[in-house]
Backbone as a printed PyTorch tensor [residue, N CA C, xyz], in Angstrom:
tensor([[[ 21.3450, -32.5800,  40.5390],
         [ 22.5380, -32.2610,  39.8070],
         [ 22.4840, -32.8210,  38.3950]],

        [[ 21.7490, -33.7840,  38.0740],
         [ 21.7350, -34.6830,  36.9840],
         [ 20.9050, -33.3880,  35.6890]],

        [[ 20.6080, -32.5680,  36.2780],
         [ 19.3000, -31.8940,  35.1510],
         [ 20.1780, -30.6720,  34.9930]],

        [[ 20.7700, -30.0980,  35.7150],
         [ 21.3680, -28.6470,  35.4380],
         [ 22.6060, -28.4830,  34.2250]],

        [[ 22.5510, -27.7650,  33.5900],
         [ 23.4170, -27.5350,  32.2220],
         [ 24.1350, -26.2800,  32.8230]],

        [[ 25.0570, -25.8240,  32.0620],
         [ 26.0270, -24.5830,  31.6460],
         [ 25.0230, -23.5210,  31.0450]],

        [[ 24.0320, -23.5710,  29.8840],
         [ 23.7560, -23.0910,  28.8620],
         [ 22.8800, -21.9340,  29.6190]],

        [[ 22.1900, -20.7810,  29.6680],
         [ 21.8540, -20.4150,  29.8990],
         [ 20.2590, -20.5730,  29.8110]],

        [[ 19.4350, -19.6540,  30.5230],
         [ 17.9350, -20.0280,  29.8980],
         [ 17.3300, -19.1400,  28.8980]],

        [[ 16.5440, -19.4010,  27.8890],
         [ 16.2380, -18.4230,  27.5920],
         [ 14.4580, -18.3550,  27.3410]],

        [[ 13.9600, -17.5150,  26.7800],
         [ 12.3950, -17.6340,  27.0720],
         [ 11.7580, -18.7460,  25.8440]],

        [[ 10.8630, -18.9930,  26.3520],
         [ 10.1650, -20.1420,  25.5660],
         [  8.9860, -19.4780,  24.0890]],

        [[  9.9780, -18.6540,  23.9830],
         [  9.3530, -17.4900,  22.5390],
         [  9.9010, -18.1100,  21.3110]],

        [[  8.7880, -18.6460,  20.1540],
         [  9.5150, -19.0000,  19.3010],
         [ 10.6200, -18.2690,  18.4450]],

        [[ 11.6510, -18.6970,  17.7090],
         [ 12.7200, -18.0390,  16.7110],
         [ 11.7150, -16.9560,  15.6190]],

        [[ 10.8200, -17.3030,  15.1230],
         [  9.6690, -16.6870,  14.1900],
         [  9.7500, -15.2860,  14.5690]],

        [[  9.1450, -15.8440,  15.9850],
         [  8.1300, -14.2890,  17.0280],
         [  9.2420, -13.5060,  17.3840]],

        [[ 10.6530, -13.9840,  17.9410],
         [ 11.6650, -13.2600,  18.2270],
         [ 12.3570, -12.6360,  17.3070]],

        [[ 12.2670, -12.7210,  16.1950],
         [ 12.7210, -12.3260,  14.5370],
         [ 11.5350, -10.9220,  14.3740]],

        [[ 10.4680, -11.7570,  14.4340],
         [  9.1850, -10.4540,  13.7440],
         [  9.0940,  -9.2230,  14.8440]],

        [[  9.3780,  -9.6410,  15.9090],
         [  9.7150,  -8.0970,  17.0130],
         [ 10.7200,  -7.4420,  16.6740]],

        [[ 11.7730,  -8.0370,  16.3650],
         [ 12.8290,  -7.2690,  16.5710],
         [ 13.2200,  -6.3760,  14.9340]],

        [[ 12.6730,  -7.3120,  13.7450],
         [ 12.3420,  -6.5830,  13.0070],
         [ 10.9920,  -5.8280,  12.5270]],

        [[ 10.0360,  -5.7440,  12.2870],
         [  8.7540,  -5.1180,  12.2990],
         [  8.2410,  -5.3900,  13.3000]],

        [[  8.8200,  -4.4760,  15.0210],
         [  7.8660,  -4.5030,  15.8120],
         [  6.2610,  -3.9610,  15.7490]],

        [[  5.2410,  -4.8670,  16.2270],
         [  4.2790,  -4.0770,  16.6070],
         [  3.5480,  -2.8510,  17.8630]],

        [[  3.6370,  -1.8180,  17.6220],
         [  3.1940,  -1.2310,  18.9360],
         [  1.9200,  -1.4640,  19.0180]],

        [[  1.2460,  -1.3280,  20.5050],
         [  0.0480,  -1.5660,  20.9350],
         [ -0.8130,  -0.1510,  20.3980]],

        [[ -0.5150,   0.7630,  19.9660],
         [ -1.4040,   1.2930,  19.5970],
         [ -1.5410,   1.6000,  17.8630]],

        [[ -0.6950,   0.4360,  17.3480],
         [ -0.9070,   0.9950,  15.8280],
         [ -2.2130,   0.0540,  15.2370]],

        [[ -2.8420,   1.1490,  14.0660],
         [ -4.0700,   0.8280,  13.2020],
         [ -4.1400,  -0.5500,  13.2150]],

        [[ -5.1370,  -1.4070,  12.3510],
         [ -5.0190,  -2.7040,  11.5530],
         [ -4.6320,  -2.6630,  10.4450]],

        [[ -4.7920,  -1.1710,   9.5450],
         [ -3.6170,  -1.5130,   8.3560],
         [ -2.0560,  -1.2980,   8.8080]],

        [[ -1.6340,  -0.9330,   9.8860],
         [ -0.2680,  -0.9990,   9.8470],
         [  0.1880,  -1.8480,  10.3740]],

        [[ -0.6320,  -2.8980,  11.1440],
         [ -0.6670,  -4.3000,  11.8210],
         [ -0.3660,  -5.0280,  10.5130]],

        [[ -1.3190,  -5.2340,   9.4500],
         [ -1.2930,  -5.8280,   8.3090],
         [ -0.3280,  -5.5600,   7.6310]],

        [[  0.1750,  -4.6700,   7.2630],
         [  1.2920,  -4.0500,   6.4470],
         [  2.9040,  -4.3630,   7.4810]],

        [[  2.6890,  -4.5560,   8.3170],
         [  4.3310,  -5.3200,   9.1830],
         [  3.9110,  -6.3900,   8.9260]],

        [[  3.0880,  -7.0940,   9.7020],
         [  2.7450,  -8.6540,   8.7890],
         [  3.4430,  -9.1700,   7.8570]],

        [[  2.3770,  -8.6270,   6.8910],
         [  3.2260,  -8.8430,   5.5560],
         [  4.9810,  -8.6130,   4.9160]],

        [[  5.3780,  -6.9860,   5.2600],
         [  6.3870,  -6.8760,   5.4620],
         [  7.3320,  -7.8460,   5.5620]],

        [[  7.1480,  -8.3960,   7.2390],
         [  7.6940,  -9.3240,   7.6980],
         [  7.8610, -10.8040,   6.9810]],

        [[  6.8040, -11.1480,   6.6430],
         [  6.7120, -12.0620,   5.5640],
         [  7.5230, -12.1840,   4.0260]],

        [[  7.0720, -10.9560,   3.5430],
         [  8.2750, -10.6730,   2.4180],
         [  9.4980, -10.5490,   2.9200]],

        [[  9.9650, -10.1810,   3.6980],
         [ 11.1940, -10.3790,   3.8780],
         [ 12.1080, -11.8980,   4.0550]],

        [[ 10.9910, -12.5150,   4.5410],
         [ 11.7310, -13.9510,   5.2310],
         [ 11.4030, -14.5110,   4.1450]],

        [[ 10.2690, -14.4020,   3.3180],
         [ 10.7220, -14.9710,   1.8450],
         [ 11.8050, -14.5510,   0.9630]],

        [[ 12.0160, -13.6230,   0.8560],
         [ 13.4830, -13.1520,   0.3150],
         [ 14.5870, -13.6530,   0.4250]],

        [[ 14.5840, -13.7970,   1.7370],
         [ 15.7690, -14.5810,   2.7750],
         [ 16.1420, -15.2460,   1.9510]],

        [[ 15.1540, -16.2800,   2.5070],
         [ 15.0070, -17.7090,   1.9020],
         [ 15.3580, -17.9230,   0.5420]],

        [[ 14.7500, -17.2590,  -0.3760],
         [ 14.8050, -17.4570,  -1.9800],
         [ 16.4230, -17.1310,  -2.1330]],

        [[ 16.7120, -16.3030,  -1.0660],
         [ 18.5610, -15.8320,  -1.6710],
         [ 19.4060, -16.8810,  -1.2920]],

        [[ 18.7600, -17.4350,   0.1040],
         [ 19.8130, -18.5020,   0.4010],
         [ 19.9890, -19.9900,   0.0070]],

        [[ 18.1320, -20.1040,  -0.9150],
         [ 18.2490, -21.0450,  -1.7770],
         [ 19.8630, -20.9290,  -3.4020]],

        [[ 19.0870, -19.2110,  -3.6460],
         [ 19.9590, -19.6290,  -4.8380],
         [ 21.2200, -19.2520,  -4.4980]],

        [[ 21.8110, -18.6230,  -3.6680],
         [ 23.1670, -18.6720,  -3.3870],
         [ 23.5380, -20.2350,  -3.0220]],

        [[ 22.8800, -21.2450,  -1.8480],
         [ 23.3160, -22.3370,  -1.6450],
         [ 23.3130, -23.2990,  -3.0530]],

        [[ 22.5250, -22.6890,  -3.9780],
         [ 22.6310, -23.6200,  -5.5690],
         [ 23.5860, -23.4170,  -6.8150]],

        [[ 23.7080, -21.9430,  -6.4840],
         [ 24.8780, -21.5250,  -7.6240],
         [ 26.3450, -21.9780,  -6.3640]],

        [[ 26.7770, -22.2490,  -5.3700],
         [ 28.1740, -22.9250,  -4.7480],
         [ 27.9010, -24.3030,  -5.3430]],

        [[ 26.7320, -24.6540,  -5.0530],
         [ 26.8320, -26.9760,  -4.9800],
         [ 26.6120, -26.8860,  -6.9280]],

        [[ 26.4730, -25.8090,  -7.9230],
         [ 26.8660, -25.7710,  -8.8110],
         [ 27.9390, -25.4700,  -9.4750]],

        [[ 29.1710, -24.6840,  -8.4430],
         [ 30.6220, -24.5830,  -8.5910],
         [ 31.1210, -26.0710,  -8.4520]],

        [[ 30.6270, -26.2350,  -7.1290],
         [ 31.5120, -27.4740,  -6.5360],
         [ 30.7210, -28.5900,  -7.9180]]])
């Protein structure tokens, strides 16, 4: 009884891998340039992210 939680389980898939499926899935039968090209994709995007939520989080703590 000491080990059991409320929370549900969920799979031991990182946040990364569960992000890059659900946005640029790979199918099992596509090329290596279209393997490479979601890759990347995927990559530019989460840099984007990032760069927006840098400068949005810098232009607020520059209001405040």
């Amino acid at each position: 009884m000491q080990n059991e939680s409320n929370e549900p389980v969920q799979d031991e898939v990182p946040l990364l891998k569960r992000l890059r499926g659900s946005i640029f899935p790979i199918a099992p039968g596509d090329s290596a340039p279209i393997k490479i090209l979601k890759t990347s994709g995927f990559y530019l995007f989460t840099v984007m992210v990032l760069v927006v939520t840098l400068l949005l989080g810098g232009a607020i703590m520059f209001v405040l």
